[in-house]
C-alpha positions as CSV (number, residue, x, y, z in Angstrom):
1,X,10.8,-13.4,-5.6
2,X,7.0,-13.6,-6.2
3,X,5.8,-11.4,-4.0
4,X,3.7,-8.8,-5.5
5,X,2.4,-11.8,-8.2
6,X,1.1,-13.6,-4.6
7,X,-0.8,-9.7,-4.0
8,X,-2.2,-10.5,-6.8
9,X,-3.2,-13.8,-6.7
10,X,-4.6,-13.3,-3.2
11,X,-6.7,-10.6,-4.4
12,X,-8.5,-12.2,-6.7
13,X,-8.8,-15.6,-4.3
14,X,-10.1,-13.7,-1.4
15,X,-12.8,-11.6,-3.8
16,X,-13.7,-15.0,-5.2
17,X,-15.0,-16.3,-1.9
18,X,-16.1,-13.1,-0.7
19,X,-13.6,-11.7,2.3
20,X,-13.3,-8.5,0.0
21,X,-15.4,-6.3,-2.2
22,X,-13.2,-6.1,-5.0
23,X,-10.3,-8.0,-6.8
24,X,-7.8,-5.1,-7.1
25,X,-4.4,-5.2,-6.2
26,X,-2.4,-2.0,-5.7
27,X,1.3,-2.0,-6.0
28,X,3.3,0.3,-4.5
29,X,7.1,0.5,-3.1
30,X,7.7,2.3,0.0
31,X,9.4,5.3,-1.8
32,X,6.2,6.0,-3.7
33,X,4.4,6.7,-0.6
34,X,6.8,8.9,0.7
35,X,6.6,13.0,-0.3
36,X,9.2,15.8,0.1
37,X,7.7,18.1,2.3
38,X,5.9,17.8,5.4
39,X,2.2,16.6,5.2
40,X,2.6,15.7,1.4
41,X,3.1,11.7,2.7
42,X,-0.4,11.5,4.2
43,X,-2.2,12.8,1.2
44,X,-0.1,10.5,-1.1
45,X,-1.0,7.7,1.5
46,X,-4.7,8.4,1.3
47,X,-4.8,8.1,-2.9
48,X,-3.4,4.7,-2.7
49,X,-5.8,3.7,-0.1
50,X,-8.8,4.9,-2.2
51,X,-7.1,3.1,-5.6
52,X,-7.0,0.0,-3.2
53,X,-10.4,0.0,-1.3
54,X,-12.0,-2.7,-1.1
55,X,-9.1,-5.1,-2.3
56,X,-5.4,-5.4,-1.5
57,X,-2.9,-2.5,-0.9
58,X,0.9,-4.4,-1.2
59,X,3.8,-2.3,0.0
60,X,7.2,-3.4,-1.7
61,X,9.9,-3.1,0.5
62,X,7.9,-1.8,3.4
63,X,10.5,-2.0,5.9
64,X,12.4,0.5,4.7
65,X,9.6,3.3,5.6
66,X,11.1,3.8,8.9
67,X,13.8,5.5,7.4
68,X,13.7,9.1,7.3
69,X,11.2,11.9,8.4
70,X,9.5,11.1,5.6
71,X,9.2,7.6,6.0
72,X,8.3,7.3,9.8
73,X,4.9,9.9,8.4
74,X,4.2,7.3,6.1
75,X,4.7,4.7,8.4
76,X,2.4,6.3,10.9
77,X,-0.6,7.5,9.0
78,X,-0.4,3.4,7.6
79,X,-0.5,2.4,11.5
């Protein structure tokens, strides 16, 4: 549908006049951030964020990270 190609397209807009530091879009689905044991999510969570710092972090399907222990971690340590 476009999304993720939008990510990207708004990355490089909003470095271009400034808002952020760098034109990198990171593209991730919500099972990527997710781990299999306890406390694995938040460090998975915490390499994407460094790969996207400074530009735009885009979560496919994001809604479904509710689902599952795994997936309320990762939808905490994102909150």
């Amino acid at each position: 549908t476009g999304k993720t190609t939008v990510a990207r397209v708004m990355a490089k807009i909003l470095h271009g006049i400034g808002v952020l530091a760098s034109d990198v879009s990171v593209e991730v689905s919500a099972n990527d951030l997710q781990a299999g044991y306890v406390g694995q999510t938040k460090d998975k969570l915490n390499d994407v964020f460094r790969q996207a710092q400074g530009g735009v972090l885009f979560v496919d399907e994001a809604y479904s990270l509710g689902r599952g222990a795994f997936g309320r971690e990762a939808e905490e340590q994102l909150i």
